[in-house]
C-alpha positions in Angstrom: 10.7 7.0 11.2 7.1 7.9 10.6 4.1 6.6 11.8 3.5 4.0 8.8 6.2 2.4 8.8 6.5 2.2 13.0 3.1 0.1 13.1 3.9 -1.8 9.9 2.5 -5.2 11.6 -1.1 -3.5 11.8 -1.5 -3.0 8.2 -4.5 -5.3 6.7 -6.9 -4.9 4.7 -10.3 -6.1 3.3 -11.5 -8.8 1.2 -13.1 -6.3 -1.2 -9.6 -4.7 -0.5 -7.6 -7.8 -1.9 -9.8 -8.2 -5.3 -9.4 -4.1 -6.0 -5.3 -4.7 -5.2 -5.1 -7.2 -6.9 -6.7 -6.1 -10.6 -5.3 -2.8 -10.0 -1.7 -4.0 -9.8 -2.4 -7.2 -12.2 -1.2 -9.4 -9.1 -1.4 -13.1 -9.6 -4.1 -15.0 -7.3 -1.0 -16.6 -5.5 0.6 -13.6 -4.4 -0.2 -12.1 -0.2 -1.7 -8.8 -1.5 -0.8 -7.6 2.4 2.5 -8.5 2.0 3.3 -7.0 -1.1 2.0 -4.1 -0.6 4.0 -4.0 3.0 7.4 -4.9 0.9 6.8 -1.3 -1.1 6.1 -0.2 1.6 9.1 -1.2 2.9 12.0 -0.6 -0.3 14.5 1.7 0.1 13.7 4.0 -2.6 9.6 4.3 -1.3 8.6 8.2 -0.2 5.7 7.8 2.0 3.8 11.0 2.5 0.5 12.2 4.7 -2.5 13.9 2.8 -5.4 14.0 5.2 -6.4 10.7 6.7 -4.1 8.6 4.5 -0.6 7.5 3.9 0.9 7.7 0.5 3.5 5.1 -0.3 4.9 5.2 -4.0 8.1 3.4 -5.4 8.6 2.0 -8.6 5.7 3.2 -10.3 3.3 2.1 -7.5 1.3 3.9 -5.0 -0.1 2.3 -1.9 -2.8 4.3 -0.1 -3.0 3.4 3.5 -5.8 4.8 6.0 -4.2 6.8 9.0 -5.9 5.5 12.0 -6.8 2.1 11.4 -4.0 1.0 8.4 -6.2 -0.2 6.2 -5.2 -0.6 2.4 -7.4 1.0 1.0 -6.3 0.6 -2.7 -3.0 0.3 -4.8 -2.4 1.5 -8.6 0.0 2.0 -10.6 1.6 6.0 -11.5 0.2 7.5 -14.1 3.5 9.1 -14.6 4.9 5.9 -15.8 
């Protein structure tokens, strides 16, 4: 198990955060940004790698980017390879 997914409680992120999530990923206002983003995290097919200070976690055409130290959500698209 890597470090991401072993301190999966502490991932958050901001308010800014939520709104940039959210239009990136054309989430409806009702949906837990945090918690979606922690269920990709979390599907079985989901390849989390490290570059630098951030976590990488794509699955099903969706990459979550995750801050190393402080897991942070730092922002959420979708693959341009879709």
């Amino acid at each position: 198990m890597n470090d991401l997914l072993g301190n999966i409680a502490k991932i958050h992120t901001t308010e800014m955060g939520v709104g940039r999530i959210r239009r990136n990923l054309k989430l409806a206002d009702s949906v837990d940004v945090v918690k979606y983003c922690v269920d990709v995290i979390l599907r079985d097919n989901c390849v989390i790698t490290k570059q630098g200070k951030n976590w990488y976690a794509e699955s099903d055409g969706e990459i979550i980017t995750v801050n190393s130290h402080s897991y942070t959500i730092i922002t959420a698209k979708k693959s341009s390879k879709i």
